[in-house]
C-alpha positions in Angstrom: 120.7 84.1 223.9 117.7 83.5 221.1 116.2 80.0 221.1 117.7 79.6 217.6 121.2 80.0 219.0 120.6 77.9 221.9 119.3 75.1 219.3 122.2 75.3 217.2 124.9 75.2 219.8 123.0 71.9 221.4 123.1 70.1 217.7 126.7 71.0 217.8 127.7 69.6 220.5 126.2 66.2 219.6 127.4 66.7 216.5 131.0 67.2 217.7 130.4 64.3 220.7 130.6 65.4 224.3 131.5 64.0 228.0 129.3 63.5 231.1 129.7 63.1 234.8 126.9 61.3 236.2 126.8 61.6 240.2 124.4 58.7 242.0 123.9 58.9 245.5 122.0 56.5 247.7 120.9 57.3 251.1 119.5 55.2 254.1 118.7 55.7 257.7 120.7 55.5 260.3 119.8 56.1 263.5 116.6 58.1 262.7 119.3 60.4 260.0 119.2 60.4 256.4 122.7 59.1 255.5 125.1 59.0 252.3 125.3 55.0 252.0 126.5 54.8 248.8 128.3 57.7 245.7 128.9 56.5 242.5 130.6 58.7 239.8 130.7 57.5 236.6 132.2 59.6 233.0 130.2 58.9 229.9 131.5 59.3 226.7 129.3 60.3 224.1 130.4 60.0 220.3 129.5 62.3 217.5 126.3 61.8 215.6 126.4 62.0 211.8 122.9 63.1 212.0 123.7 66.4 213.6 126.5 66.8 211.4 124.7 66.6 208.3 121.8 68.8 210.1 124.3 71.4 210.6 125.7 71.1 207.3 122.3 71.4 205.7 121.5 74.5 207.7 124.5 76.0 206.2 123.2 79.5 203.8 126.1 78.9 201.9 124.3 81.2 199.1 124.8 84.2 201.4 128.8 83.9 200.5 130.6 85.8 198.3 133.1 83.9 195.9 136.1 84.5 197.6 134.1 83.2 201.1 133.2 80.2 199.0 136.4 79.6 197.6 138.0 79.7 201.6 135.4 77.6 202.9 135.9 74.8 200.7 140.0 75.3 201.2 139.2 74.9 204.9 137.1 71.6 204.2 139.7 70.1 201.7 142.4 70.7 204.1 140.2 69.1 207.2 139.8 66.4 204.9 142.8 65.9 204.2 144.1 65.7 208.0 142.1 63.3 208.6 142.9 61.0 205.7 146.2 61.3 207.1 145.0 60.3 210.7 143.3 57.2 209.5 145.7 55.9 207.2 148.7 56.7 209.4 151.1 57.6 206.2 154.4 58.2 206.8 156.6 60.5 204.9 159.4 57.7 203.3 157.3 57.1 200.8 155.8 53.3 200.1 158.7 51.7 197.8 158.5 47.9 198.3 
């Protein structure tokens, strides 16, 4: 995998948001042995980043696409736009007569 590649898919995962397991361990002695005293696990949510987004957006070479690429591509982002307007303003199908 180039370094390019390897760049990219690390700003897209914090652009997307991600989730960690952390694993600490704490040891003490015990009759002259190294022993587990303590393990905690813990999960770590981490949100998307705008930042990355918009790096990743900016990155696009959307000059390299032909019309009808162009034309699908902003389909595809009017329609993810549209889901999540839907999402975040929970509308229902009956309509909104008061």
């Amino acid at each position: 995998m180039k370094q390019d590649d390897k760049l990219k898919d690390a700003v897209l995962k914090v652009a997307l948001g991600f989730s960690l397991e952390e694993v600490t361990e704490e040891y003490g002695v015990e009759d002259g042995e190294l022993k587990l005293v303590k393990r905690k696990e813990t999960r770590k949510d981490v949100p998307p980043d705008l930042k990355a987004m918009k790096l990743l957006l900016e990155r696009q070479d959307y000059s390299a696409l032909s019309d009808e690429e162009l034309e699908a591509e902003k389909e595809r982002l009017l329609e993810q736009l549209k889901e999540k307007y839907e999402q975040g303003t929970g509308s229902n199908e009956a309509g909104g007569e008061a």
